[in-house]
Residue, then its C-alpha position, 0 to 999 in steps of 0.5 A: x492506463x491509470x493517471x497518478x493521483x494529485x500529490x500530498x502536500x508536505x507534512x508532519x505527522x505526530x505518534x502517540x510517543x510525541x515522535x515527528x517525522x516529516x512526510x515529504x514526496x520522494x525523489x531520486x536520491x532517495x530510491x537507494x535508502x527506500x530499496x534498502x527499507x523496503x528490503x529490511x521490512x520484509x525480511x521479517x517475512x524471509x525468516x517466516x520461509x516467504x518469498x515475498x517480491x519486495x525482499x528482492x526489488x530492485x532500484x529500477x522498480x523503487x524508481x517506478x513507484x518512488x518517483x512522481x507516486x511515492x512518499x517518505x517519512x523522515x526522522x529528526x535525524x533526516x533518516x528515511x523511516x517509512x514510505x508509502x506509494x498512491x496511484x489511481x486504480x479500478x476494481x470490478x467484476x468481470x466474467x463469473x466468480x472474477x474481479x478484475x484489478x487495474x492499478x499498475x502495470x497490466x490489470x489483473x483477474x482475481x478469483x473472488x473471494x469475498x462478497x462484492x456487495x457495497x464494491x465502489x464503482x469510481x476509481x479507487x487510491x491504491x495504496x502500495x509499497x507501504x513499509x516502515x522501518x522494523x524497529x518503527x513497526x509498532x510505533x504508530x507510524x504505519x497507521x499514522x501514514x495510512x491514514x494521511x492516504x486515506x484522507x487525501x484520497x478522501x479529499x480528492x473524491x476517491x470512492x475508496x481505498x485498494x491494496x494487495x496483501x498476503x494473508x500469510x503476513x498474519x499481523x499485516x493482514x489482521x491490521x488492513x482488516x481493522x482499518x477496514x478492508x475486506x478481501x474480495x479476491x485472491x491470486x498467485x504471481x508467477x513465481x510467488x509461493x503464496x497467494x496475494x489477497x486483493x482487499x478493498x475498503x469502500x468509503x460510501x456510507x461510513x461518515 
């Protein structure tokens, strides 16, 4: 089992256009408006063909990750337009040519695919159900929230950062490559049409 990581204090974020939005813990009034967000992201994927898991979550799953583990990013107008989940998780190698991913739910084997040179052996921050509102997608507010994860797991001692990702969500997957990730494992869900990459940005030696 993993332990949820210390909360992020409220805040504000500030984009490159001058917009703020305040990032605040979220509750469970807010599961319904973050199914919907989440739901409206990755449609985007649905008209690519994708059958992604998120394009069909329901309000009990948003609950899980939402409440004591999630955040949201509110407008001026109050209106929820990004959120973002933290959790402790742990990655390492097992068996031959495998990784294995705890992080939430049962841990997970992944096939490896990447070099595991430089791999943190300490507890990562897993960085999940990122989503951001589509006509906010190239605003600044997804690296904007990114990065107050990174240095919050930076702050409280994390070896380094997680999340799983689809290659297929081309833009998405190019973006956590210039963030710094690498992908190090690969492997199909039931009932998933693609596979889901498991990449890893270590933080030792890159102050």
């Amino acid at each position: 089992m993993t332990t949820d990581p210390a909360q992020i204090p409220n805040t504000t974020v500030v984009l490159p256009s001058g917009a703020k939005f305040s990032v605040r813990a979220g509750n469970v009034a807010d599961v319904p408006r973050v199914t919907e967000l989440i739901h409206r992201a990755f449609d985007v994927w649905k008209e690519k063909g994708l059958k992604l898991g998120p394009m069909f979550q329901t309000e009990a799953q948003t609950v899980e990750h939402l409440v004591g583990k999630g955040y949201v990013a509110e407008n001026s107008q109050g209106e929820i337009v990004g959120t973002f989940s933290l959790m402790e998780g742990h990655v390492g190698p097992v068996g031959k040519g495998k990784v294995l991913f705890t992080g939430d739910g049962d841990p997970v084997e992944y096939p490896r695919i990447g070099d595991l040179l430089g791999l943190p052996s300490g507890p990562l921050l897993v960085f999940k159900k990122a989503a951001v509102q589509r006509d906010a997608a190239n605003s600044g507010l997804g690296s904007k929230l990114y990065a107050l994860a990174e240095r919050h797991a930076r702050n409280e001692g994390y070896a380094g950062t997680v999340l799983e990702t689809v290659k297929e969500a081309g833009w998405l997957y190019d973006w956590y490559m210039r963030l710094g990730f690498k992908p190090i494992g690969s492997h199909r869900y039931p009932g998933r049409q693609v596979d889901t990459i498991l990449m890893v940005k270590p933080f030792q030696g890159d102050n």
